[in-house]
C-alpha positions as a Markdown table, in Angstrom:
| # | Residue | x | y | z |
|---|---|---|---|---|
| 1 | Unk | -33.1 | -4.4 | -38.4 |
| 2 | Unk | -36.9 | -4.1 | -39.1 |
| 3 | Unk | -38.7 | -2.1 | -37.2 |
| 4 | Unk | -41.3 | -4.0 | -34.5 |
| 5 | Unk | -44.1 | -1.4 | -34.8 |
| 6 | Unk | -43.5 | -2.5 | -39.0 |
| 7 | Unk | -43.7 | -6.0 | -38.0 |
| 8 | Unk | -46.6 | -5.7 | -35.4 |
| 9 | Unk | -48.9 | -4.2 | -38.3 |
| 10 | Unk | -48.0 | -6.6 | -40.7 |
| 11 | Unk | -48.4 | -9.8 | -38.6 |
| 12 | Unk | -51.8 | -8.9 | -36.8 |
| 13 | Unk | -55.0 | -7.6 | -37.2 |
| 14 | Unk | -55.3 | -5.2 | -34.7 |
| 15 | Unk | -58.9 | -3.1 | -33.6 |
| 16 | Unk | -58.0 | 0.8 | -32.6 |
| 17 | Unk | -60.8 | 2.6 | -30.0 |
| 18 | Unk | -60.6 | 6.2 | -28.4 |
| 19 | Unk | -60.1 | 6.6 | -25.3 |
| 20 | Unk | -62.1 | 9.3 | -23.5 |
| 21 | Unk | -59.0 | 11.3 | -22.6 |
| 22 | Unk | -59.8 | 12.7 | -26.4 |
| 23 | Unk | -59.7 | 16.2 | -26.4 |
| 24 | Unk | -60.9 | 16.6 | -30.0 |
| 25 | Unk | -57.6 | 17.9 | -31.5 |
| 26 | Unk | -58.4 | 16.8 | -34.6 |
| 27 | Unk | -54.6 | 15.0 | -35.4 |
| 28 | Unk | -56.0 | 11.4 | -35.8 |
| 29 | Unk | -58.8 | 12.7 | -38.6 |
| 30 | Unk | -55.6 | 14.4 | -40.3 |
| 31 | Unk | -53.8 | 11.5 | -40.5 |
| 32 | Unk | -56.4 | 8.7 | -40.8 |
| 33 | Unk | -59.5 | 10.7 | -42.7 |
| 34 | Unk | -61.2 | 7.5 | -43.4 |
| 35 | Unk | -60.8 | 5.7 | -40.0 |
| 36 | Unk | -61.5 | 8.4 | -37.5 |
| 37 | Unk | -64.9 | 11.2 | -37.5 |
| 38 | Unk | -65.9 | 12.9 | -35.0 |
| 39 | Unk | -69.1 | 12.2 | -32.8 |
| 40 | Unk | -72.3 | 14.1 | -33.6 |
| 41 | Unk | -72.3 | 16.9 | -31.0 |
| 42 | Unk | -69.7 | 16.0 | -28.6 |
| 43 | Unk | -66.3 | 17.1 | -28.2 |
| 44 | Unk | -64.5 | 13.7 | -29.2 |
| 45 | Unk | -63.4 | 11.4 | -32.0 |
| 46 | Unk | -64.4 | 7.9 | -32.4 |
| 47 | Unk | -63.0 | 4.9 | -34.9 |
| 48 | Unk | -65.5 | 4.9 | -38.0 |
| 49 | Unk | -64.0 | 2.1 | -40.0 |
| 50 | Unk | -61.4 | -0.1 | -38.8 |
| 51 | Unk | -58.8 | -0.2 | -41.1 |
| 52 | Unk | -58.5 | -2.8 | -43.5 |
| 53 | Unk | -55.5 | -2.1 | -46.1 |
| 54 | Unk | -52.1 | -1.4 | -45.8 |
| 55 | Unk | -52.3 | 2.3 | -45.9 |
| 56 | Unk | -55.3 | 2.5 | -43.5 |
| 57 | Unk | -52.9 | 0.4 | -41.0 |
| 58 | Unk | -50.0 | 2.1 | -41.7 |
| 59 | Unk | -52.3 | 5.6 | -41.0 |
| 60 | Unk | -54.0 | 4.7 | -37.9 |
| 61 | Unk | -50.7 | 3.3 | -36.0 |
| 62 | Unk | -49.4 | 6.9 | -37.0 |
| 63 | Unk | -52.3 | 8.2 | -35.7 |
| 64 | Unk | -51.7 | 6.3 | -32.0 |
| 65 | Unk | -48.1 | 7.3 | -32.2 |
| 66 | Unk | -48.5 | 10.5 | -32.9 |
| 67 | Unk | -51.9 | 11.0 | -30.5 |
| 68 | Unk | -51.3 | 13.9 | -28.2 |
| 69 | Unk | -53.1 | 12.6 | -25.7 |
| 70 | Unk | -52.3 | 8.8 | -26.0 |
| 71 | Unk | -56.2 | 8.6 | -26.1 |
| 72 | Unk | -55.8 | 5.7 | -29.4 |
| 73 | Unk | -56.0 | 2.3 | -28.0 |
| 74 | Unk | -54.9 | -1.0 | -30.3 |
| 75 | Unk | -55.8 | -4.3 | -29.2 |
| 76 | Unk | -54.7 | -7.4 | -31.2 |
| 77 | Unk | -57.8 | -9.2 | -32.5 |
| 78 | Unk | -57.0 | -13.0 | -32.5 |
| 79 | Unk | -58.3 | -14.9 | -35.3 |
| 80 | Unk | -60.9 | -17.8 | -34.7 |
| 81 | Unk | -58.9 | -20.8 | -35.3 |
| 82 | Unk | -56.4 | -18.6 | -31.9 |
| 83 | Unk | -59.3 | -19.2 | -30.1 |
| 84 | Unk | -60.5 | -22.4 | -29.8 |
């Protein structure tokens, strides 16, 4: 059986945020080094670039999962034709 977090990622487009419950360990810029930075003199991590390939996906749902602080929100983003 495939796994539904596999199938999640590979049938949406999904737009990850940071919750303020950050406490700037660090794990989701590990993980996902070109999705996540850290804000300019605060004590917290924000989404740079949403992801936009395979591994980027695959790296930022690791990077929720394996968030410490559950402080990595996904939200499905539907597409326009959804919408109407």
């Amino acid at each position: 059986m495939v796994n539904q977090a596999i199938l999640d990622i590979v049938s949406g487009t999904y737009h990850y945020s940071v919750t303020n419950t950050c406490d700037c360990c660090r794990l989701c810029e590990y993980l996902a080094t070109e999705n996540f930075s850290q804000l300019p003199g605060l004590r917290q991590y924000h989404v740079s670039k949403q992801p936009e390939t395979w591994e980027e996906r695959e790296q930022c749902f690791e990077a929720m999962e394996r968030c410490p602080r559950k402080g990595i929100r996904r939200v499905e983003v539907q597409s326009r034709s959804n919408r109407m």
